[in-house]
DSSP file (Angstrom, degrees, kcal/mol; ACC not computed):
  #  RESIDUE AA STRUCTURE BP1 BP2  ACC     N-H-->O    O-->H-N    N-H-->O    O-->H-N    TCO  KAPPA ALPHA  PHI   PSI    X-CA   Y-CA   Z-CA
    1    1 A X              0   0    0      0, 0.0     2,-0.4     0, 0.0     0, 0.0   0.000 360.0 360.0 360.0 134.8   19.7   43.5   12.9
    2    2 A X        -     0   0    0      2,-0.0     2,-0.4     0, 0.0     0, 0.0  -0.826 360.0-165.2-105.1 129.2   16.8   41.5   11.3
    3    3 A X        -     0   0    0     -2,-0.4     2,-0.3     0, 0.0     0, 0.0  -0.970  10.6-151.2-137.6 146.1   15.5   39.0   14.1
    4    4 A X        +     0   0    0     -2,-0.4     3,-0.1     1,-0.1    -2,-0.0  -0.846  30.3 156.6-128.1 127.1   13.3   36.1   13.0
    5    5 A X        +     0   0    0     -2,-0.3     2,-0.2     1,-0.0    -1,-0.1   0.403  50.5  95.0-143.9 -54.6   10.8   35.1   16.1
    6    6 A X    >>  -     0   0    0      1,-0.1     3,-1.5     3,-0.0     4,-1.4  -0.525  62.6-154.8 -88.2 117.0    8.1   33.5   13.7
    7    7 A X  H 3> S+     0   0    0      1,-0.2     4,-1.1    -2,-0.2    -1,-0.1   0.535  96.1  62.5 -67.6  18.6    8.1   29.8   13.1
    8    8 A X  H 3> S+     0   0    0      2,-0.2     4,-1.4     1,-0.1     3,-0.4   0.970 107.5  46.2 -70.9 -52.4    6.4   30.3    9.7
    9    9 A X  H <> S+     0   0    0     -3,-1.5     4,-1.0     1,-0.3    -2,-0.2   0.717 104.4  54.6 -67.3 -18.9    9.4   32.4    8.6
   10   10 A X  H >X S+     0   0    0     -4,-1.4     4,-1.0     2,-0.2     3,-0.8   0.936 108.6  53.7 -75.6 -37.4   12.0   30.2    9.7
   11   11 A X  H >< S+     0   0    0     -4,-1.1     3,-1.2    -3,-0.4     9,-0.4   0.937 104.6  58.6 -54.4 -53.6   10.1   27.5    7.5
   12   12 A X  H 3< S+     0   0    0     -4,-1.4    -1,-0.3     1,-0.3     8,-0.2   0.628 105.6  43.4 -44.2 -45.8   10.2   29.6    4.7
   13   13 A X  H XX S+     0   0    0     -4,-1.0     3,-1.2    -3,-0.8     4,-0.6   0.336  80.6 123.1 -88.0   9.1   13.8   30.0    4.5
   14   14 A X  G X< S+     0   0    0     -3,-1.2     3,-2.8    -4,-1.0     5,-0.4   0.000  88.0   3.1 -13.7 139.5   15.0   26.5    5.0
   15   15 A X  G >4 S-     0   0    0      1,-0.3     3,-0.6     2,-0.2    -1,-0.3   0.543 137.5 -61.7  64.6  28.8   17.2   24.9    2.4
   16   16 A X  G <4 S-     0   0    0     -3,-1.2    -1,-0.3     1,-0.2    -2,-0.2   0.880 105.8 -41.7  57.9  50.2   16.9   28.7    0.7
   17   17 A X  G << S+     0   0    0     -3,-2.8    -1,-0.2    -4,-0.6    -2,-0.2   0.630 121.2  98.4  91.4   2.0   13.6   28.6    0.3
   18   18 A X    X>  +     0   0    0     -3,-0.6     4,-1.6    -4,-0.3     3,-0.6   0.611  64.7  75.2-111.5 -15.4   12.9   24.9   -1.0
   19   19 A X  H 3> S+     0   0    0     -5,-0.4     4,-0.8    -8,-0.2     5,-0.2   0.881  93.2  53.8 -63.5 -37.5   11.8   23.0    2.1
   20   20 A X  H 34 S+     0   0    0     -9,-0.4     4,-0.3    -6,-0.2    -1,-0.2   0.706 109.7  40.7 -76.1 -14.8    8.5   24.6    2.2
   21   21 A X  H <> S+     0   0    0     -3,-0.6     4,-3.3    -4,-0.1     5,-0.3   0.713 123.2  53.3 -96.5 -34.5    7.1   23.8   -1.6
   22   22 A X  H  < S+     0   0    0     -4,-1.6    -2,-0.2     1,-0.2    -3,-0.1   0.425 111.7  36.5 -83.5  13.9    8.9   20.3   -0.8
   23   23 A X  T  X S+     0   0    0     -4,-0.8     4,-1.9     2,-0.1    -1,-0.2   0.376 113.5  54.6-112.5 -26.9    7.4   19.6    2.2
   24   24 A X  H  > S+     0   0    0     -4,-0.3     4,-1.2    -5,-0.2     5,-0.2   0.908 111.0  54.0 -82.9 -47.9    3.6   21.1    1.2
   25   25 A X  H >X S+     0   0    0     -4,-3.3     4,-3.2     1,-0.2     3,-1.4   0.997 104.8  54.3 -68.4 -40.9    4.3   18.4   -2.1
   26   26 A X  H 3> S+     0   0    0     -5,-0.3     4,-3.3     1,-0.3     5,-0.3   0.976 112.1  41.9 -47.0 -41.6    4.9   15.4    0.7
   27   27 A X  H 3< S+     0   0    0     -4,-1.9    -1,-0.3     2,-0.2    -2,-0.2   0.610 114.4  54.8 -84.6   4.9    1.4   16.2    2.5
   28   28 A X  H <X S+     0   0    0     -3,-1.4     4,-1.6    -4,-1.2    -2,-0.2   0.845 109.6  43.2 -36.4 -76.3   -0.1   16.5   -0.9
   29   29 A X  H  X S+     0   0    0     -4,-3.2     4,-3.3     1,-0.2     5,-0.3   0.911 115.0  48.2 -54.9 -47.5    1.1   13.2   -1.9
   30   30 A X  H  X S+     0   0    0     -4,-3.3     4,-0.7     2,-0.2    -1,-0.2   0.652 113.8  50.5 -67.6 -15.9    0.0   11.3    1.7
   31   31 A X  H >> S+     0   0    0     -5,-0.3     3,-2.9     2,-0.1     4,-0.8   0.879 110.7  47.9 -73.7 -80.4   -3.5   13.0    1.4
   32   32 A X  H >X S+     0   0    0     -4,-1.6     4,-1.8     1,-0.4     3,-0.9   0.654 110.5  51.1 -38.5 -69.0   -3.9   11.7   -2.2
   33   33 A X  H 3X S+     0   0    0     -4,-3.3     4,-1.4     1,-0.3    -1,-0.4   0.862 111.9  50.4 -60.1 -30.5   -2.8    8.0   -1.3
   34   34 A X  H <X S+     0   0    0     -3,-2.9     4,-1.6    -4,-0.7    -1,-0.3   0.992 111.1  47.0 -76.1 -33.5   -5.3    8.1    1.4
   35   35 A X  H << S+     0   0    0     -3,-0.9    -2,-0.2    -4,-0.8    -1,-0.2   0.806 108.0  50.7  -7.3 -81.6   -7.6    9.1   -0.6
   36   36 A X  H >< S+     0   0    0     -4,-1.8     3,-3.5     2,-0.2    -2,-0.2   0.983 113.8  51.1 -44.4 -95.6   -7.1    6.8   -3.3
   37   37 A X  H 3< S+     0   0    0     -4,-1.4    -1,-0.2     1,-0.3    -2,-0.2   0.674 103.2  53.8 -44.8 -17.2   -7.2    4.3   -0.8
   38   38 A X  T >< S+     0   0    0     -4,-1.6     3,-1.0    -5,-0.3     2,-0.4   0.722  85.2 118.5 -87.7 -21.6  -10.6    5.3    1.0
   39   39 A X  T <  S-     0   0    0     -3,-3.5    -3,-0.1     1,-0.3    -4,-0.0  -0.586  83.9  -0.7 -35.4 106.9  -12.1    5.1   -2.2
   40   40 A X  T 3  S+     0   0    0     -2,-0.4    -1,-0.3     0, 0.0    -2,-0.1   0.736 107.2 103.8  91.4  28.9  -14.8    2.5   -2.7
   41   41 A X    <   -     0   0    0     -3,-1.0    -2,-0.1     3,-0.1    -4,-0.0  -0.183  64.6-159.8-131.5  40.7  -14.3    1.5    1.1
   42   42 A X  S    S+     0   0    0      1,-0.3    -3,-0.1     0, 0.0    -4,-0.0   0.054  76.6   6.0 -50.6 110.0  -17.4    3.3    2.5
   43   43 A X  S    S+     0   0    0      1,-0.3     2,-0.4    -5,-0.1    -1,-0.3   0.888  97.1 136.8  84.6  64.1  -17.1    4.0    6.4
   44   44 A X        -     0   0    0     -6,-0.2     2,-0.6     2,-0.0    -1,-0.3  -0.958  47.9-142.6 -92.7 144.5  -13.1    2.6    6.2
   45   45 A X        -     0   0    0     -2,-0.4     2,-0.4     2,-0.0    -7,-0.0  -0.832  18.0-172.7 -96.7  90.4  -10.6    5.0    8.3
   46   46 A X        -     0   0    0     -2,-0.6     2,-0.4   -12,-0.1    -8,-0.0  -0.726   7.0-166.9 -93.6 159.2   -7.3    5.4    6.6
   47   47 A X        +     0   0    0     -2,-0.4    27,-1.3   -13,-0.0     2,-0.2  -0.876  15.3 157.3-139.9 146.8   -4.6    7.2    8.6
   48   48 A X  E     -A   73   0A   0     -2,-0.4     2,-0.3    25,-0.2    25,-0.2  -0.736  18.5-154.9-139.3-164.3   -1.5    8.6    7.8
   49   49 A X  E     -A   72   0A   0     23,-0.8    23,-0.8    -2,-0.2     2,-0.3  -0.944   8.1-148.3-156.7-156.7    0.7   11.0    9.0
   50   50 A X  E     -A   71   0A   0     -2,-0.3     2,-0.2    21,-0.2    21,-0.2  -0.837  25.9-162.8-150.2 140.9    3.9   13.6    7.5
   51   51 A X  E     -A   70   0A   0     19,-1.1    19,-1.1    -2,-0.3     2,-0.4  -0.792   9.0-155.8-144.0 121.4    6.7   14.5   10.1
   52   52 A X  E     -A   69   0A   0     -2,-0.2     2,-0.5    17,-0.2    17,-0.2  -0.529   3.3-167.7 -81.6 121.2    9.3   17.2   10.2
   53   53 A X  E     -A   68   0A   0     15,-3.9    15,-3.3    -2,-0.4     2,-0.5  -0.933   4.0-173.1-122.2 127.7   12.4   17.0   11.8
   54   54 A X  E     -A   67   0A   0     -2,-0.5     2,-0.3    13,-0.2    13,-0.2  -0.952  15.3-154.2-111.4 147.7   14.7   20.3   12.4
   55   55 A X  E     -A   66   0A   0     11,-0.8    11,-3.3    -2,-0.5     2,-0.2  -0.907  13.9-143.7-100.3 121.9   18.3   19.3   14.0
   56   56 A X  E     +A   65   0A   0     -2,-0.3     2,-0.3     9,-0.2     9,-0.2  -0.770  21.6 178.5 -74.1 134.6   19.7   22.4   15.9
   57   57 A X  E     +A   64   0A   0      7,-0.9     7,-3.8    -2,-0.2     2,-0.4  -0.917   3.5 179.6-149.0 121.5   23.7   23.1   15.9
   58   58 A X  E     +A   63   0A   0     -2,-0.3     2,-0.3     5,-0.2     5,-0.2  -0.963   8.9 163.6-125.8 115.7   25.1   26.1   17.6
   59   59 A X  S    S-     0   0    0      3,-1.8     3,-0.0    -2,-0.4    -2,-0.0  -0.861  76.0 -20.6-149.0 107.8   28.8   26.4   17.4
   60   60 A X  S    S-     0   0    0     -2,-0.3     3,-0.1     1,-0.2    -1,-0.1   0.886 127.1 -50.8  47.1  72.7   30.4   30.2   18.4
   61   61 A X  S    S+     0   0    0      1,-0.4     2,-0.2     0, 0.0    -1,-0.2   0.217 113.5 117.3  62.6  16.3   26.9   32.0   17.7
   62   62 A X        -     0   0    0     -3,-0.0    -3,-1.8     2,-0.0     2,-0.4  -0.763  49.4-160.6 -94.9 130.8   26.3   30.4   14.1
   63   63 A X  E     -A   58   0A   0     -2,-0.2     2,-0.5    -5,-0.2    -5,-0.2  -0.962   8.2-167.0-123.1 159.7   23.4   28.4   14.2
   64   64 A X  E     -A   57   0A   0     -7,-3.8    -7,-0.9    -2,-0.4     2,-0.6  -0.953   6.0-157.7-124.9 148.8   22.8   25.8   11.5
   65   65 A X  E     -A   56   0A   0     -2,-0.5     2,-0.4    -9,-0.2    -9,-0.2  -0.938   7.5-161.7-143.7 123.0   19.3   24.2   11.2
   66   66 A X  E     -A   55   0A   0    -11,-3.3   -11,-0.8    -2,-0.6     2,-0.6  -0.858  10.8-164.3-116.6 142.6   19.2   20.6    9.4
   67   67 A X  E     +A   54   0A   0     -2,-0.4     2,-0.4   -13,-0.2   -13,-0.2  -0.953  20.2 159.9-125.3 141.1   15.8   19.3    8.0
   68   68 A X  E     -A   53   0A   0    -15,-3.3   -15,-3.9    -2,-0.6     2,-0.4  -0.996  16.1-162.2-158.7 151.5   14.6   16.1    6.9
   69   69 A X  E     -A   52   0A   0     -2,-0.4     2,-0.3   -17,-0.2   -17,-0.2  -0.936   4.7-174.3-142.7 155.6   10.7   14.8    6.5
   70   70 A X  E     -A   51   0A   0    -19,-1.1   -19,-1.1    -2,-0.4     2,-0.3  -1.000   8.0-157.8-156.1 139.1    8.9   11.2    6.2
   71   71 A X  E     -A   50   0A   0     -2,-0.3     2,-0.2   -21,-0.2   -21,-0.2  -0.818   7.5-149.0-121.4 175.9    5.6   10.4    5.7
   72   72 A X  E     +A   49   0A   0    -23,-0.8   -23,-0.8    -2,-0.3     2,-0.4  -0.968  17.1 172.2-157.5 103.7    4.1    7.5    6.5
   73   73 A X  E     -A   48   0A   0     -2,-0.2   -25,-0.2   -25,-0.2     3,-0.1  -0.937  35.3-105.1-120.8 125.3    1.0    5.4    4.7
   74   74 A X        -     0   0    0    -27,-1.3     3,-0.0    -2,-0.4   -28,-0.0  -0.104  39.8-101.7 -74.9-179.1   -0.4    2.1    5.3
   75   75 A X        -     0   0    0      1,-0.1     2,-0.5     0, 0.0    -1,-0.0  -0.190  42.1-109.3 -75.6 177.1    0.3   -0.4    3.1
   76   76 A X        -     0   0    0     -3,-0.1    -1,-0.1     1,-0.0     2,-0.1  -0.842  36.1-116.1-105.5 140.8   -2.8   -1.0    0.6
   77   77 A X        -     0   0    0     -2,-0.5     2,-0.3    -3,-0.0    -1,-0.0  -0.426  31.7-153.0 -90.5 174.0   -4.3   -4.2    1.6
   78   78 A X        -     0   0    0     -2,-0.1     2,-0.2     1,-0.0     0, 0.0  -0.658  29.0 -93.6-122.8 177.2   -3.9   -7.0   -1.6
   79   79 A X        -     0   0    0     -2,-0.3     2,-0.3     1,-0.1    -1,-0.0  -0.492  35.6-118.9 -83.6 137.2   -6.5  -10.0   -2.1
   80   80 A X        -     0   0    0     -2,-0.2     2,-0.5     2,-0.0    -1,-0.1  -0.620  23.6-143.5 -73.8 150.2   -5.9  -13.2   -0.7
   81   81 A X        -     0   0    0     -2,-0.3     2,-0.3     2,-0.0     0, 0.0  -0.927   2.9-135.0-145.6 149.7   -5.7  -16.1   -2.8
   82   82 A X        +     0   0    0     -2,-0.5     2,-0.3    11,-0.0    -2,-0.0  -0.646  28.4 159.8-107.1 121.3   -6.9  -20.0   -2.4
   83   83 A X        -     0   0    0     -2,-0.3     2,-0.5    11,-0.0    10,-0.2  -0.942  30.4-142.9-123.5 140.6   -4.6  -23.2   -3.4
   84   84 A X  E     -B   92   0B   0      8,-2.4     8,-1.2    -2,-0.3     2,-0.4  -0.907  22.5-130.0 -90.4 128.5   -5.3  -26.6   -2.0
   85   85 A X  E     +B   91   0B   0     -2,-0.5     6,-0.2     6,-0.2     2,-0.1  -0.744  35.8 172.8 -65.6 112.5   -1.9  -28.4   -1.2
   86   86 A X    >   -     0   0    0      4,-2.1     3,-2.0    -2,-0.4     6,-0.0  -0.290  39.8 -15.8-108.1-143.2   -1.6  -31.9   -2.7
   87   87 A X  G >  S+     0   0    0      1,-0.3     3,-1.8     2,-0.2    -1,-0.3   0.051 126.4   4.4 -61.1 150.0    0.8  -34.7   -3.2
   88   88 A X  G 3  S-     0   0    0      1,-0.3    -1,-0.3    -3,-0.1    -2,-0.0   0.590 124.2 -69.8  69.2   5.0    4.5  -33.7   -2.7
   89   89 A X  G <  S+     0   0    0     -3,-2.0    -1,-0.3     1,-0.2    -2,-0.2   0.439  92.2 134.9 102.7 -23.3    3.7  -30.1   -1.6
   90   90 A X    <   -     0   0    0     -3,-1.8    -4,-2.1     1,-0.1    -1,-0.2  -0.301  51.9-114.6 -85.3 157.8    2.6  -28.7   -4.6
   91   91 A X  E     -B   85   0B   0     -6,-0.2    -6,-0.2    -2,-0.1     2,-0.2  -0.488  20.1-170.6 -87.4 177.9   -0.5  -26.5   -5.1
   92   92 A X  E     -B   84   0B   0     -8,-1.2    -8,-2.4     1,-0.0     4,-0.0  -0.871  24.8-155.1-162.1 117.3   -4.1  -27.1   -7.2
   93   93 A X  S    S+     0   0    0     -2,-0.2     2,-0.5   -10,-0.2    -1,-0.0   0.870  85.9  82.1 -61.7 -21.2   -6.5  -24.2   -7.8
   94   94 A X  S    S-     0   0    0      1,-0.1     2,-1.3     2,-0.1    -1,-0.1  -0.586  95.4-113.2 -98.9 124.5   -9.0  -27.8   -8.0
   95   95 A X    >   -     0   0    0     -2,-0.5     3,-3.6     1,-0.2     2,-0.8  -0.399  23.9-143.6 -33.1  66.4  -10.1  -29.1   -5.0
   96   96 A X  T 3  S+     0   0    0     -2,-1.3    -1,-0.2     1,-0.4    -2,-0.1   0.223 100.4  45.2 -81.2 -29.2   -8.3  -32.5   -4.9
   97   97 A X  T 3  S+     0   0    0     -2,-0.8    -1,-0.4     2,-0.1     2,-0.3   0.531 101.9  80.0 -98.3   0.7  -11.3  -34.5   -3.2
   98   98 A X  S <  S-     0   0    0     -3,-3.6     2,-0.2     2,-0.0     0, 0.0  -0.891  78.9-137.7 -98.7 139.1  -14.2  -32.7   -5.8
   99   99 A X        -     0   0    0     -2,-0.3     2,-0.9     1,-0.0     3,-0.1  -0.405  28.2-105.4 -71.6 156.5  -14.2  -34.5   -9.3
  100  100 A X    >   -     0   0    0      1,-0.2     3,-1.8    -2,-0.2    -6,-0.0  -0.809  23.0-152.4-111.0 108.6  -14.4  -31.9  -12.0
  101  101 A X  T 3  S+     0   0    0     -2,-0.9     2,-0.9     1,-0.3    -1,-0.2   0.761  95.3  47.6 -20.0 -93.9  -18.2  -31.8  -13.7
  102  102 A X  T 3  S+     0   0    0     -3,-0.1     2,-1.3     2,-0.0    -1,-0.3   0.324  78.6 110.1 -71.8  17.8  -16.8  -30.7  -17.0
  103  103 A X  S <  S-     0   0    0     -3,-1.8    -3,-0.1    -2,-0.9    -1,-0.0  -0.473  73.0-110.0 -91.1  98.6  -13.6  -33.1  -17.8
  104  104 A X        -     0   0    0     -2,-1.3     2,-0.1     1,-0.1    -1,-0.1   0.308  33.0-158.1 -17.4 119.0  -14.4  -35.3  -20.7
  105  105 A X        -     0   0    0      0, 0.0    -1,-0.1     0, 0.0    -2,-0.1  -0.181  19.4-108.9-135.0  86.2  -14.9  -38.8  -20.4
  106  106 A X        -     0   0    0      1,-0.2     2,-0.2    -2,-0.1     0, 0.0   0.884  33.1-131.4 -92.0 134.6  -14.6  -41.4  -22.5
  107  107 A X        -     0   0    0      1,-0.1    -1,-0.2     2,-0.0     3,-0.1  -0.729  14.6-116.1 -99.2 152.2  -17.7  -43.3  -23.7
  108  108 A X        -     0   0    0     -2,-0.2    -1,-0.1     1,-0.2     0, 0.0  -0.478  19.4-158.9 -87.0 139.3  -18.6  -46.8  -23.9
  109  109 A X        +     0   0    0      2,-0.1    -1,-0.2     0, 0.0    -2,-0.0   0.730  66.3 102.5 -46.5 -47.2  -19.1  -48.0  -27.7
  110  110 A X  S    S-     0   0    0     -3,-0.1    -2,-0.1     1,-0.0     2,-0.0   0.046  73.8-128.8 -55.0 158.6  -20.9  -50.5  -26.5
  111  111 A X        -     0   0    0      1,-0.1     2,-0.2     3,-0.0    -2,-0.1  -0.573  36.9-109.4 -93.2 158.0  -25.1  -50.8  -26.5
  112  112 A X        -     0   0    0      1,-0.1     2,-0.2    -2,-0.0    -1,-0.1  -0.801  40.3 -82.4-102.0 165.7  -26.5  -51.6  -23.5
  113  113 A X        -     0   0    0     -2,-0.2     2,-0.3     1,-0.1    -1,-0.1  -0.242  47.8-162.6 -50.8  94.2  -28.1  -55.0  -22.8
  114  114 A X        -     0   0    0     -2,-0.2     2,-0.6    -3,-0.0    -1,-0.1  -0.591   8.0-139.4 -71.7 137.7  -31.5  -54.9  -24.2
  115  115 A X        -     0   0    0     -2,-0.3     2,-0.1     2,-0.0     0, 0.0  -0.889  17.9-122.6-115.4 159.3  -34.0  -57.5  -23.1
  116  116 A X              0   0    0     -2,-0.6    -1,-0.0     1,-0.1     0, 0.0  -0.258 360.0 360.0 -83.9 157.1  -36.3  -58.9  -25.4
  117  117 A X              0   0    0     -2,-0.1    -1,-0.1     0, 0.0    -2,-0.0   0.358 360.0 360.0-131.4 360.0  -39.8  -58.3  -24.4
């Protein structure tokens, strides 16, 4: 009788042998994305984490051993972005009390009043 004591081995033969290369690719992927995120963000701490769950079932000396895993990453934070509300609710990227420098405006044909000297 072959008796299994070491949780290493037990890992090993999960799902017949596939929980352990699929579980090594989940903490793979959640390192990478933190990575990725901790790039260009010089002294930021991102945290993540991987968790394994075995379900035990023992029913007339059969045991059956259920697995399931979740990682967990934070979200990547996005850019804000700035609209002024005007009339009726609606947005304006342009500030609604600043005139805009550049907007054409129409010029007078007329000369101005010269005085005679």
């Amino acid at each position: 009788m072959k008796k299994i004591r070491d949780f290493s081995q037990i890992i090993g033969l999960l799902e017949n042998g596939q929980l352990n290369p699929a579980l090594s690719g989940e903490v793979s992927e959640t390192l990478n994305k933190l990575y990725d995120m901790s790039e260009g963000s010089q002294g930021a701490t991102f945290k993540g984490s991987t968790t394994l769950k075995l379900s035990f079932t023992v029913k007339d000396g059969m045991a059956t051993i259920a697995a399931d895993f979740s990682s967990i990453t934070p979200k990547r934070p996005r850019k804000n972005s700035v609209f002024w509300v005007v009339e009726d609710g609606a947005l304006s990227t342009e500030h609604p009390r600043q005139h805009d420098m550049f907007t054409p405006r129409a010029v007078s044909s007329e000369e101005p009043n010269r005085q005679s000297q």
